[in-house]
C-alpha positions in Angstrom: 10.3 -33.9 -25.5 11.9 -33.5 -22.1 13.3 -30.2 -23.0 9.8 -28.8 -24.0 9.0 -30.2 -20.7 11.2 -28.8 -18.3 10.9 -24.9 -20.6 6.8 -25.5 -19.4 8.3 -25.8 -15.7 10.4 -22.7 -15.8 7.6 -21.1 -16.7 5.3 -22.3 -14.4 7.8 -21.3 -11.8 8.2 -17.6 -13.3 4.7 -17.0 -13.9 4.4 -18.4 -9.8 7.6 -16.3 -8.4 5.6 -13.1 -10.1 2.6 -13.7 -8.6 4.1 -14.3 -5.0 6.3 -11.5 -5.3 2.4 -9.2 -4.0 1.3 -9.6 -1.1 -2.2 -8.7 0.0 -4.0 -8.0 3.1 -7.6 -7.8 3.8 -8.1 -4.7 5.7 -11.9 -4.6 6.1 -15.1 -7.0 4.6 -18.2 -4.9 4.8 -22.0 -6.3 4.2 -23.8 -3.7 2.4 -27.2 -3.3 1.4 -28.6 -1.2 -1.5 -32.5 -0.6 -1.1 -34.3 -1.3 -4.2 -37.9 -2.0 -5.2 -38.1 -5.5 -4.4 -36.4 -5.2 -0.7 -32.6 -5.1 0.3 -29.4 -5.8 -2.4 -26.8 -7.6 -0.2 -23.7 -7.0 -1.0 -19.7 -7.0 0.5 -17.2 -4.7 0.3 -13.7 -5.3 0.9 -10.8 -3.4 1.4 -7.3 -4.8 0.5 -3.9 -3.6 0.9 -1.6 -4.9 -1.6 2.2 -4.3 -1.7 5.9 -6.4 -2.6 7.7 -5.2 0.7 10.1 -3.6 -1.7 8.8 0.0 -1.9 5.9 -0.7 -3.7 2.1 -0.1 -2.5 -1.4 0.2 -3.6 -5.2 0.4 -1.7 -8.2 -1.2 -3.5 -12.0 -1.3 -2.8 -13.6 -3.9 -4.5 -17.7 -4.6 -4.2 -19.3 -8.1 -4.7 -22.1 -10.2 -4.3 -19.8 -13.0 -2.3 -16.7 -11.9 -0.1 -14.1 -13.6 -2.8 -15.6 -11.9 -5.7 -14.5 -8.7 -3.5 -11.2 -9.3 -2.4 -10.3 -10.2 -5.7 -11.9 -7.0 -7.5 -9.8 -5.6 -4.7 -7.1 -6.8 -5.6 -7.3 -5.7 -9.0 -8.1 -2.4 -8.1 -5.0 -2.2 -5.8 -2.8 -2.9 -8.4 -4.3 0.1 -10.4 -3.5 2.3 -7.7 -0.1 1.5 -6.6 2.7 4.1 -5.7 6.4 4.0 -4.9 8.1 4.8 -2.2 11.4 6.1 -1.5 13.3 3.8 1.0 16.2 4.8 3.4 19.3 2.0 4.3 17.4 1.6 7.5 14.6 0.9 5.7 12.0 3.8 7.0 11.1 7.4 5.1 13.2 10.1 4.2 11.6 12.7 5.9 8.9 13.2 8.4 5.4 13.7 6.0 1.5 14.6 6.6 -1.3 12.6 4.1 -4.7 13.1 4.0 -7.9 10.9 2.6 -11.1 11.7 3.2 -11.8 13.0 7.3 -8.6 11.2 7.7 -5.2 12.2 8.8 -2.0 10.4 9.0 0.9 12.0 10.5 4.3 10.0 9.7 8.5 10.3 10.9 11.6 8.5 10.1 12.9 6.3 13.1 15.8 4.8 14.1 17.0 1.3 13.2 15.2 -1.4 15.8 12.4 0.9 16.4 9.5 -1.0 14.1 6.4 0.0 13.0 4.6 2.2 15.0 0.8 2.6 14.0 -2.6 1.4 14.5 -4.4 0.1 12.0 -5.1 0.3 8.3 -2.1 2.6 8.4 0.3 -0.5 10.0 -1.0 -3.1 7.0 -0.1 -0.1 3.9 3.6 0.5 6.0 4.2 -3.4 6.0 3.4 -4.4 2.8 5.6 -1.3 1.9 8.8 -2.2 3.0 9.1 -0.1 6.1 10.5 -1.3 8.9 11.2 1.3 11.3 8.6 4.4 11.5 6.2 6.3 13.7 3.1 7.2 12.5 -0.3 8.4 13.9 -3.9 8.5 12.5 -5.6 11.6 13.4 -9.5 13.3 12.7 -11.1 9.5 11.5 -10.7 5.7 12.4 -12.7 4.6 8.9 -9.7 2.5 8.1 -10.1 3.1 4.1 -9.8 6.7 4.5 -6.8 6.1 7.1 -5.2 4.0 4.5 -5.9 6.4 1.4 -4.3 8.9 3.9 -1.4 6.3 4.2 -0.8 6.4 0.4 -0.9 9.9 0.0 1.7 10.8 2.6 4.2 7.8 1.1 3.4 9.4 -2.5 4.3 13.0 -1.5 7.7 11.3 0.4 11.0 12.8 -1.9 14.6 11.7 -1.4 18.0 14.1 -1.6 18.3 13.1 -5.4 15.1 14.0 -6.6 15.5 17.5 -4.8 18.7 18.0 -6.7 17.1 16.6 -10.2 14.5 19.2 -9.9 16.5 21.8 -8.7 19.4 20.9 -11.6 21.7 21.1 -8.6 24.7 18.3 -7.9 23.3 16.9 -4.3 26.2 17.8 -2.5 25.3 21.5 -2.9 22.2 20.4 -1.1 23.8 19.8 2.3 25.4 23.7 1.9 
């Protein structure tokens, strides 16, 4: 009986440990209206950022009739949408990169160790809840912080390390430096 007991609290604590190991952010809550025949639709959108700090990161939109309902569908969505990103030892990008989502811009470069996170924004929440710890990175053509954070993700997608240069070019990496 106290065996079955403490198996139940193991996984308790697993099933906890996996759902603490996300983090999310609320970028954004919105009140929107839809016009319909009877009046105005009230309704809130909400924009989360959801990532482990380990190289992992994902935006999601999510649209309710309370602000919970939202974060949550945004959370959900987030998850859908997450992406990897390539890390270095100093814990920044490999190389400097360009994204774009929507009107929006982002502009991104490797720093050195101690520098932090530099950038505004929907752009600083998507870098933290990364993993990176030492970048510089501007927003450019918008300040709608959903397309500046879609912009985010699609520069950290398109980011490639020294290995998977060599794997596609079916060279050793050392012939990469030559």
């Amino acid at each position: 009986m106290a065996e079955q007991q403490q198996q139940r609290r193991k996984k308790n604590n697993r099933t906890k440990e996996k759902e603490s190991e996300w983090q999310e952010r609320v970028v954004q809550i919105r009140r929107v209206t839809k016009v319909v025949k009877g009046g105005k639709n009230l309704s809130f959108r909400a924009i989360v950022v959801i990532g482990n700090e380990k190289g992992q990161v994902g935006v999601g939109v999510g649209k309710a009739a309370d602000v919970i309902g939202a974060v949550k569908k945004g959370v959900a969505d987030g998850k859908k949408h997450i992406v990897e990103v390539p890390l270095t030892k100093s814990n920044s990008i490999p190389h400097p990169v360009n994204g774009v989502g929507g009107g929006a811009k982002v502009m991104m470069r490797p720093a050195a160790p101690g520098t932090g996170v530099i950038a505004g924004g929907a752009v600083r929440t998507v870098l933290e809840l990364a993993g990176v710890q030492n970048i510089l990175a501007k927003q450019l053509g918008s300040n709608n912080p959903l397309n500046n954070a879609r912009a985010a993700v699609n520069a950290l997608s398109a980011l490639r390390t020294l290995a998977d240069v060599a794997q596609e070019r079916d060279l050793p990496v050392e012939h990469l430096y030559a």
